[in-house]
C-alpha positions in Angstrom: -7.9 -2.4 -10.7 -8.0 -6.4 -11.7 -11.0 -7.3 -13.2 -13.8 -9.6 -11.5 -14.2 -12.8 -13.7 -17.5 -14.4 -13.1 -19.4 -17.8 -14.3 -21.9 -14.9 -15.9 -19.1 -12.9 -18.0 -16.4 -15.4 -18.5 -17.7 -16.5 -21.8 -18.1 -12.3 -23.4 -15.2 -11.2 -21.1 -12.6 -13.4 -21.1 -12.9 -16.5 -24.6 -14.9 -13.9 -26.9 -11.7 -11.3 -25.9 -9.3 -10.7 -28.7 -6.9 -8.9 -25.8 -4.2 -11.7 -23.9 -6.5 -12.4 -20.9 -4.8 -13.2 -17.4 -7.6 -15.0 -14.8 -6.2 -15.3 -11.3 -8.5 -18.4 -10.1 -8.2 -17.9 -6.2 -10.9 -17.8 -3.0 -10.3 -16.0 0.2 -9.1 -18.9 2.4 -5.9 -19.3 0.2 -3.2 -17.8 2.1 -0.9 -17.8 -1.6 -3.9 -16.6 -3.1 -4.0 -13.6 -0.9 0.0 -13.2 -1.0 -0.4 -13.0 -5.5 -3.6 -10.9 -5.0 -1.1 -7.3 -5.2 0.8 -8.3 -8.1 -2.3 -9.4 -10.0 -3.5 -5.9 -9.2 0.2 -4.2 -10.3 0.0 -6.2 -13.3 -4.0 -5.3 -14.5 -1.9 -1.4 -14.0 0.8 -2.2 -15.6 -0.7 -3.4 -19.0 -3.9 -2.1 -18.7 -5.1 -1.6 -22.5 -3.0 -4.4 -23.5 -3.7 -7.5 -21.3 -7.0 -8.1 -19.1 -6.1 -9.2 -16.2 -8.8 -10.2 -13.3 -9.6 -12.6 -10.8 -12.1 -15.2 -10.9 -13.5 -16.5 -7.3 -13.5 -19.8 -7.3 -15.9 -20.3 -4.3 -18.5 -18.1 -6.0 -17.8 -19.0 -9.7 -17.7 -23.3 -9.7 -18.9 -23.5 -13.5 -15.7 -22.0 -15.0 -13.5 -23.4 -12.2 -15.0 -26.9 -13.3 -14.8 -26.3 -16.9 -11.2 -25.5 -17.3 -10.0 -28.1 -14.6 -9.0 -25.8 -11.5 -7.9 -28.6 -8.9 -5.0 -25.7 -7.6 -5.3 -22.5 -6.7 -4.3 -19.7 -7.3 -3.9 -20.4 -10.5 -3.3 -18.2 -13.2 -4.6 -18.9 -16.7 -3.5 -16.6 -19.9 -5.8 -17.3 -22.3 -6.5 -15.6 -25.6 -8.5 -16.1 -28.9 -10.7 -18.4 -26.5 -8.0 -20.7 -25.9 -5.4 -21.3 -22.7 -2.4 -20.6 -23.9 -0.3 -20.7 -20.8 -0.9 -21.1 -17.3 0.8 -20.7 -13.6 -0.2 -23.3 -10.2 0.7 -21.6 -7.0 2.5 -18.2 -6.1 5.2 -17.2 -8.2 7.3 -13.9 -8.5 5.8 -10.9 -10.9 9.4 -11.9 -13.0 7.4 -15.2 -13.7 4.3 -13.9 -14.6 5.5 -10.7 -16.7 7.6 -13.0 -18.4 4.7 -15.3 -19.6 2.6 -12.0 -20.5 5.6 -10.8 -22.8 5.2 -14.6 -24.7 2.0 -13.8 -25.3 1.4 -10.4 -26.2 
């Protein structure tokens, strides 16, 4: 199960992480958001012990949303040691986002 990103554990969770970290940002009246929602949850299967890989509510989390810029959603950030790395706007095939995982990993 993806994890659930918040403005409380995004700091110990996600930046302080020394694991690639994949954040979904996405709110429940995005119809894309809701279309990626089941490949974020293959993909937190998939690599789980490797990658973290969660979703962060936008609507319920506005201090990281603001912080790192989210104007789009979803959109995916991959972020490790603290820093973005890589990032996705909008729905996208799992191909897409497994290939910027294997980049990063």
């Amino acid at each position: 199960m993806a994890l659930e990103f918040t403005d409380a554990n995004f700091q110990t969770d996600v930046l302080a992480s020394d694991k690639l970290t994949v954040v979904d940002f996405w709110a429940e009246w995005c119809g894309p958001c809701r279309a990626i929602g089941p490949v974020i949850e293959e993909l937190s299967k998939e690599y789980a012990g490797k990658v973290n890989v969660g979703k962060l509510n936008v609507d319920h989390n506005p201090n990281v949303s603001v912080n790192f810029g989210i104007t789009s959603i979803p959109a995916i950030l991959f972020i490790k040691n603290g820093q973005v790395v890589d990032k996705q706007i909008g729905a996208v095939p799992k191909s897409v986002l497994e290939k910027k995982i294997q980049a990063h990993i």
